[in-house]
ROPA-657517 format. One record per atom (N, C-alpha, C, O, CB): residue in one letter; x, y negated, z. Coordinates in steps of 0.1 Angstrom, whole numbers, padded with zeros to 4 digits, always signed. Glycine has a CB too. Layout:
# ROPA-657517
AXYZ...
This chain:
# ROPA-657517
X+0162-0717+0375X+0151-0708+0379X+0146-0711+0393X+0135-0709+0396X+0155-0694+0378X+0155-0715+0401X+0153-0721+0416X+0143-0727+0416X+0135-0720+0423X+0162-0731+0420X+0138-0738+0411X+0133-0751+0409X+0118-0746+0399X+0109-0754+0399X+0147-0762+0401X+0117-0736+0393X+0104-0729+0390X+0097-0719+0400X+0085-0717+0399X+0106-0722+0378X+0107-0713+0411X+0106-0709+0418X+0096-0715+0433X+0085-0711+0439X+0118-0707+0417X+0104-0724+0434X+0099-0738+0446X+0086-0739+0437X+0077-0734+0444X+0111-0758+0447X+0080-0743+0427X+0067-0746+0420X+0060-0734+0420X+0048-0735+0422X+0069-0751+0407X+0062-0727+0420X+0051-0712+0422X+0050-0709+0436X+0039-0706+0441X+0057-0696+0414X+0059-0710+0441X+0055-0711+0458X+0046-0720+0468X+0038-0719+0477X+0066-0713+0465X+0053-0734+0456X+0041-0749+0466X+0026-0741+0457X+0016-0739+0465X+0047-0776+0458X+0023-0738+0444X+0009-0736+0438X+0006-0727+0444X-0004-0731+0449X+0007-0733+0426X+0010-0712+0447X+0009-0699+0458X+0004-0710+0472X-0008-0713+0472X+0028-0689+0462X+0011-0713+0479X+0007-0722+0490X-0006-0730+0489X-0012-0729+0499X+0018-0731+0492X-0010-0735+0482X-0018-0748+0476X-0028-0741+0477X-0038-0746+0483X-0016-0754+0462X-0028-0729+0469X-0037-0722+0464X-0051-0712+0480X-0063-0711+0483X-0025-0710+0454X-0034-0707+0485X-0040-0705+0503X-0049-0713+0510X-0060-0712+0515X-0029-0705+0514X-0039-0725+0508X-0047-0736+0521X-0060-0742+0511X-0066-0750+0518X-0034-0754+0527X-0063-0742+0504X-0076-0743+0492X-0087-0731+0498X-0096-0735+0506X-0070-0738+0472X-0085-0719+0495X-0091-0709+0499X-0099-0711+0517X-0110-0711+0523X-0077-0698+0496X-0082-0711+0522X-0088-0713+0539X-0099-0725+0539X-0107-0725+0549X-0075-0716+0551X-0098-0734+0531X-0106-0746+0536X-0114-0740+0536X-0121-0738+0546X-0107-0759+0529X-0119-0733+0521X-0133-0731+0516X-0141-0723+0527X-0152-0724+0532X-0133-0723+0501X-0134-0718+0529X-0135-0701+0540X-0141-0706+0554X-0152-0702+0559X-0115-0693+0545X-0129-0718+0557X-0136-0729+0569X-0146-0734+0570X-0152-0734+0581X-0133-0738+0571X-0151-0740+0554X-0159-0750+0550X-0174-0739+0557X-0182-0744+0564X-0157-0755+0532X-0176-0724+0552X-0184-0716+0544X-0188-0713+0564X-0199-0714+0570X-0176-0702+0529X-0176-0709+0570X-0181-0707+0584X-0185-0720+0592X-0190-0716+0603X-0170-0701+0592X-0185-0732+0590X-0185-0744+0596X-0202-0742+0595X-0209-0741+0606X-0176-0759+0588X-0207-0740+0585X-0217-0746+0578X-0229-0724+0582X-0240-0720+0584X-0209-0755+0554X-0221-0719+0582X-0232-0706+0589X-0228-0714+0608X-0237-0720+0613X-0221-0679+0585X-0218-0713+0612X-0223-0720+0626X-0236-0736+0628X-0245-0736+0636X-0207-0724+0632X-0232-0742+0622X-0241-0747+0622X-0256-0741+0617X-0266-0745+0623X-0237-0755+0618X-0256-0734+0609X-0271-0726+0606X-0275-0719+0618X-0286-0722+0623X-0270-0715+0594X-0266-0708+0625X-0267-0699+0636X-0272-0711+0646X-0283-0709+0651X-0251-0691+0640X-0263-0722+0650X-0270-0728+0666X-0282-0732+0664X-0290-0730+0673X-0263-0742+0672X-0288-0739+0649X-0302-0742+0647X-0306-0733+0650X-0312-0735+0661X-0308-0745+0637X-0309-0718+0645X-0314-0707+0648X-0314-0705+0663X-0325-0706+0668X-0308-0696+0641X-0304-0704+0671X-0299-0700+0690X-0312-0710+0691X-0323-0705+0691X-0279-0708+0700X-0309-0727+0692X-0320-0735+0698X-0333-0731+0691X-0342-0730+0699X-0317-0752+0696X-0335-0729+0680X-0351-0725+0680X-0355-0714+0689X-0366-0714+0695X-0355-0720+0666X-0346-0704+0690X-0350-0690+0697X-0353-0697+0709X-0365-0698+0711X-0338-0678+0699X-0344-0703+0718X-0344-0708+0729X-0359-0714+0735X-0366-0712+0745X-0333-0717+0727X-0362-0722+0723X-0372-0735+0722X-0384-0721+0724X-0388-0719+0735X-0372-0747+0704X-0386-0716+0718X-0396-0705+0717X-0395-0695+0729X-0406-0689+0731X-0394-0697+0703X-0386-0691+0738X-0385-0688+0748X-0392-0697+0761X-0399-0696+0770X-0373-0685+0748X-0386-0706+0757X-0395-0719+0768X-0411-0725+0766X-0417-0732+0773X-0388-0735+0766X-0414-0720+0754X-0425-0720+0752X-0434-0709+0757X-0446-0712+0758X-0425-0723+0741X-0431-0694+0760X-0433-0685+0758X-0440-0690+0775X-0451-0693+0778X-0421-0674+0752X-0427-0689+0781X-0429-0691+0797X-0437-0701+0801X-0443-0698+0811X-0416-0693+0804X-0439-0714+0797X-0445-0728+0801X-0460-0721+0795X-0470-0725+0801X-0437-0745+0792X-0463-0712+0785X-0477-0707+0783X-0478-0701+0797X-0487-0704+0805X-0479-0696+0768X-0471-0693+0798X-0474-0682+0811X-0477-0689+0825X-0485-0685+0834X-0459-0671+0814X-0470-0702+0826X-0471-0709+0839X-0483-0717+0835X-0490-0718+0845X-0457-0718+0843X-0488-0724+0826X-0502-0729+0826X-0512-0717+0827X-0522-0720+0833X-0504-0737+0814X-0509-0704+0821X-0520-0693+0825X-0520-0691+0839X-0528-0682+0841X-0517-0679+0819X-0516-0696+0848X-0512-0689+0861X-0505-0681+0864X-0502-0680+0876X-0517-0686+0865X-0502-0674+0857X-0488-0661+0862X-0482-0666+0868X-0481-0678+0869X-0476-0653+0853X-0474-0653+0877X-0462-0659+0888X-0447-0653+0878X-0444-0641+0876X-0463-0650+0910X-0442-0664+0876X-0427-0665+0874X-0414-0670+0883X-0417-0678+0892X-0427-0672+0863X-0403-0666+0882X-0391-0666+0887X-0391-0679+0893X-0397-0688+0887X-0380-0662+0878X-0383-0682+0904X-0387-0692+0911X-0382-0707+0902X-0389-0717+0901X-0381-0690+0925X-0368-0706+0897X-0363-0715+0886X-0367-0718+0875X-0364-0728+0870X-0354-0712+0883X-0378-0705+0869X-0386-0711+0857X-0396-0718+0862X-0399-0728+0854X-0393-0700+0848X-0404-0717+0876X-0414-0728+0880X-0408-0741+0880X-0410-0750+0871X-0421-0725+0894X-0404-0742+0887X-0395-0759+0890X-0393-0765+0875X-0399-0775+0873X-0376-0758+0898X-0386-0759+0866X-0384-0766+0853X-0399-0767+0843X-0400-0774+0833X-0372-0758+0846X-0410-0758+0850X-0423-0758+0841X-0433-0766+0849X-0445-0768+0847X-0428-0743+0839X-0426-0770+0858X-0433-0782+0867X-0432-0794+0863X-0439-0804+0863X-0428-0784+0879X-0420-0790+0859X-0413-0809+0853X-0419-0810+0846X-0427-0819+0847X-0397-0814+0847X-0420-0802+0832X-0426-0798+0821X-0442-0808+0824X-0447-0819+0823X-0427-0778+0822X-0444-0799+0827X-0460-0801+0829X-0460-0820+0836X-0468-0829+0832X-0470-0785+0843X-0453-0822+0845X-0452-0835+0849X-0447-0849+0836X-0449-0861+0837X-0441-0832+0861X-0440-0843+0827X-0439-0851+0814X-0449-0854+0804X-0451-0864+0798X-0431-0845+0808X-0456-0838+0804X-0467-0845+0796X-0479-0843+0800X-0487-0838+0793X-0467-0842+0785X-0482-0849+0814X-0492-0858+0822X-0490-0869+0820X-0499-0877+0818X-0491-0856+0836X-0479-0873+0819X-0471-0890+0820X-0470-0891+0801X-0468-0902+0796X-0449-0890+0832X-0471-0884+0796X-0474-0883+0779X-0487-0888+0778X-0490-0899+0773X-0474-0868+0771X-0495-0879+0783X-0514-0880+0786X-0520-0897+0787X-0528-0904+0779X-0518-0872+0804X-0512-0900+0802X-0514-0912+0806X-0511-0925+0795X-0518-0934+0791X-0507-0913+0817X-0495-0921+0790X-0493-0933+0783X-0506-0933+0768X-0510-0943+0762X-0474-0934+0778X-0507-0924+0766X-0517-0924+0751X-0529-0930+0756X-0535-0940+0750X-0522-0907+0744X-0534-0923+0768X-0545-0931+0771X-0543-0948+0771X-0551-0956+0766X-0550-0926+0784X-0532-0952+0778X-0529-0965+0778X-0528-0972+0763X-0534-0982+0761X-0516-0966+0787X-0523-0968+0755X-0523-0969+0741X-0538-0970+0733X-0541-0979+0724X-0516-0957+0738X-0547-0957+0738X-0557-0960+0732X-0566-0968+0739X-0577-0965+0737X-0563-0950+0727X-0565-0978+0747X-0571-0984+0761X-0570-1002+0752X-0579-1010+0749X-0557-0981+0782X-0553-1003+0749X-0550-1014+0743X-0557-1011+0731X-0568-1017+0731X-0536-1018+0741X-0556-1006+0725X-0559-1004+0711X-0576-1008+0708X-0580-1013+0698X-0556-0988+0707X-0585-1005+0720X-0598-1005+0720X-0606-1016+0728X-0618-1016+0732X-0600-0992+0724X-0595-1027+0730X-0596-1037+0741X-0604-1048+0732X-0602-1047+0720X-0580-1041+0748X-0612-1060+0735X-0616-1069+0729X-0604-1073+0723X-0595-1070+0730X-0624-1078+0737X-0599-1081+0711X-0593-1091+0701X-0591-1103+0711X-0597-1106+0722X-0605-1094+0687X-0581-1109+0705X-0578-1122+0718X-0581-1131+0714X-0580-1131+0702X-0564-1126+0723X-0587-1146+0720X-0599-1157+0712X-0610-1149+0710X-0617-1153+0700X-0596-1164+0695X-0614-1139+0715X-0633-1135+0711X-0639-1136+0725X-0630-1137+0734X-0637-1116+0704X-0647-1136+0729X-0654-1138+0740X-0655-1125+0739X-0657-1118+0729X-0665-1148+0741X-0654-1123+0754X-0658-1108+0763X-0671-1111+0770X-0672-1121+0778X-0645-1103+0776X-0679-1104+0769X-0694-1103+0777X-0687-1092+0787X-0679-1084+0785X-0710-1096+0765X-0692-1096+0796X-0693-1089+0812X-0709-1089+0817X-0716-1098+0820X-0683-1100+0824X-0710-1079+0817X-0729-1077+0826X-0727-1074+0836X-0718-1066+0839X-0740-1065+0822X-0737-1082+0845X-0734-1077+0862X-0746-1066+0859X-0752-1064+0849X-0738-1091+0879X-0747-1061+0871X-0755-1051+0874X-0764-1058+0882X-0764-1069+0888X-0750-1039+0880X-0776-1045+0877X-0789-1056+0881X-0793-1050+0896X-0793-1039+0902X-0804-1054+0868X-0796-1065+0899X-0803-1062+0914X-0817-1071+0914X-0818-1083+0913X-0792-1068+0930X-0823-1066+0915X-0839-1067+0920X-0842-1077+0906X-0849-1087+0906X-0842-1076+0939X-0837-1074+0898X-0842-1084+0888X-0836-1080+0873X-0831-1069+0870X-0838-1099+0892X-0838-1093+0863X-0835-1087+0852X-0817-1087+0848X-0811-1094+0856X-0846-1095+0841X-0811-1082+0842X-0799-1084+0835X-0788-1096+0838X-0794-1107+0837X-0803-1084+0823X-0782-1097+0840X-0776-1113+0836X-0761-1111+0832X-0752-1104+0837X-0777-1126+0850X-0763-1122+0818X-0752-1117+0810X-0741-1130+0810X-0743-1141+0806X-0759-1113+0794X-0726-1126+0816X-0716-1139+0813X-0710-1138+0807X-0705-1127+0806X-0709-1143+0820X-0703-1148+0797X-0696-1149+0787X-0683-1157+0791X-0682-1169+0794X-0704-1154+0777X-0675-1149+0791X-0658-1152+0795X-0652-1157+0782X-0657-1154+0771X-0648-1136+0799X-0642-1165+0782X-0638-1167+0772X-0619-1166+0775X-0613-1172+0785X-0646-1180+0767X-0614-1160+0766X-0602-1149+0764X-0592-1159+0767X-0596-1170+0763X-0599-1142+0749X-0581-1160+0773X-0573-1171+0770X-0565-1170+0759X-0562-1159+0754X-0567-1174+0780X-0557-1185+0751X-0551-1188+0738X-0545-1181+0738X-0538-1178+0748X-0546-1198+0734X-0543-1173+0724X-0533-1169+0725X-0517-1174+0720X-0518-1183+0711X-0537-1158+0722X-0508-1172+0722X-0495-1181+0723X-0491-1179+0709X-0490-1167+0707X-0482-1176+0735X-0488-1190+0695X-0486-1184+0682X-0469-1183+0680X-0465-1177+0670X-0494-1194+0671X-0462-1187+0687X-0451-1190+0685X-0439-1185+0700X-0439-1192+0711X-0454-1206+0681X-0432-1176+0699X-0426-1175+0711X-0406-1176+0705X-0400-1170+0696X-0434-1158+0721X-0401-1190+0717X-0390-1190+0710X-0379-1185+0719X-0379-1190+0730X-0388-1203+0704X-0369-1176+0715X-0360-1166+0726X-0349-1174+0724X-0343-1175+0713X-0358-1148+0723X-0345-1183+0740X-0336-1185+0740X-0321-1176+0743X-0312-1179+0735X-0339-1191+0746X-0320-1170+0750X-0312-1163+0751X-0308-1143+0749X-0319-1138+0746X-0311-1169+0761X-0301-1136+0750X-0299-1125+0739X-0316-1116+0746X-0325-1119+0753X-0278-1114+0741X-0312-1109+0740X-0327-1098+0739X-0322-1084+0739X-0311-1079+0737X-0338-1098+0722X-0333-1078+0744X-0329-1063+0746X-0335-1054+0730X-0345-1059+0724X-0339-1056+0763X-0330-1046+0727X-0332-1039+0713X-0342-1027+0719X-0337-1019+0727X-0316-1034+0705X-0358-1027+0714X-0371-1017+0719X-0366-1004+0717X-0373-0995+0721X-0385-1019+0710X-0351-1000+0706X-0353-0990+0706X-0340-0986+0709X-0340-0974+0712X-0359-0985+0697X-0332-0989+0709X-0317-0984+0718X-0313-0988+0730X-0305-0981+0736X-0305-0987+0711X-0318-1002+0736X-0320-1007+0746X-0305-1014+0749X-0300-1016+0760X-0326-0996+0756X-0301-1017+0739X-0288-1026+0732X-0293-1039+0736X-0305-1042+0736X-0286-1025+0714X-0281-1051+0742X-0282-1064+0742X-0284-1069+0727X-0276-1063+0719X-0271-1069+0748X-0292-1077+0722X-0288-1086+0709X-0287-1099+0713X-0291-1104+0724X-0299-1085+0695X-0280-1107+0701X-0281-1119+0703X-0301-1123+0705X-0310-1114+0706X-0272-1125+0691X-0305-1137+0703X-0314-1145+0701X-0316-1146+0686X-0306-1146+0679X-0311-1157+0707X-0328-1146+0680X-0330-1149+0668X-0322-1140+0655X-0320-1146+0644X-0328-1163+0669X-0316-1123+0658X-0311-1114+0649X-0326-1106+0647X-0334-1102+0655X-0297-1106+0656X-0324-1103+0631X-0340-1098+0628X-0336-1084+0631X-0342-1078+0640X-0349-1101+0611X-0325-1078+0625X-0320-1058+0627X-0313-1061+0641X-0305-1071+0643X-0304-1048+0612X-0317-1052+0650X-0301-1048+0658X-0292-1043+0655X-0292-1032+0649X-0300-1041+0667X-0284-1046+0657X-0267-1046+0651X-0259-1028+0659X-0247-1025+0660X-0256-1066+0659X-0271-1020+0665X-0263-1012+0672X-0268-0998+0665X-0261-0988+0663X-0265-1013+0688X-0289-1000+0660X-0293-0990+0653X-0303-0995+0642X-0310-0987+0637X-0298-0980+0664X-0303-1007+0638X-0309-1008+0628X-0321-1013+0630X-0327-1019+0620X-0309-0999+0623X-0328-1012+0644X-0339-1017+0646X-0345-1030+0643X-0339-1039+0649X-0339-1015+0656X-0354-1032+0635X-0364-1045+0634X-0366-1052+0646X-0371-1045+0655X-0378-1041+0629X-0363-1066+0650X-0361-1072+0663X-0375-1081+0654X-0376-1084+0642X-0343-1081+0669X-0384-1083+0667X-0391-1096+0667X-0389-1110+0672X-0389-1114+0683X-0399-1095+0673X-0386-1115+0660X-0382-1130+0663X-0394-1141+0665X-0391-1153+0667X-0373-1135+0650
């Protein structure tokens, strides 16, 4: 009877540490729900204030400094898009760019620049930096080997 004894105790036992997992599992997974919830609240608190500091209100001296930065990020957001839509809207390379001077005492005059070649073939001798993790790669690897990134070869 010993020995049926020891077996209802290890299944009793078994049975606990089963339970607690679940129990663990069930709070693991509400904390993780709860911090998403904290950082949204949060996120929405910082939003609340960075409205108030572009309205002009005067806020606490520590919320200005960080709604400075704020605002200093996406100025430097602003700029790069413009730079983006600048390339994006630039003559094609091999097309001739017309350049007009301005006119002085006379009519128009129009010059025609012509773009330089563009290069079809660029061959990387030695390793490369990865555009999006900023990982060494070797030369000539099409993924980076650190996040997956598409390398131009």
């Amino acid at each position: 009877m010993a020995f049926l004894e020891k077996i209802n105790q290890l299944a009793k036992n078994i049975e606990e540490k089963t339970g607690d997992a679940i129990e663990i599992t069930k709070l693991n997974g509400k904390i993780v729900n709860e911090t998403a919830g904290f950082h949204e609240d949060i996120k929405k608190i910082g939003e609340f204030y960075y409205t108030r500091f572009l309205q002009g209100e005067e806020l606490h001296v520590d919320i200005i400094e960080v709604a400075r930065n704020a605002q200093k990020h996406s100025e430097e957001i602003e700029l790069a898009k413009a730079e983006i839509e600048k390339i994006k809207t630039n003559v094609p390379a091999n097309e001739p760019e017309v350049l007009v001077a301005p006119e002085i005492n006379g009519p128009m005059v129009e010059e025609v620049v012509e773009a330089p070649p563009v290069v079809e073939e660029v061959i990387v001798e030695g390793p490369r930096v990865c555009p999006s993790c900023y990982k060494e790669v070797e030369a000539n690897i099409k993924y980076c080997p650190n996040c997956g990134q598409k390398m131009e070869v």
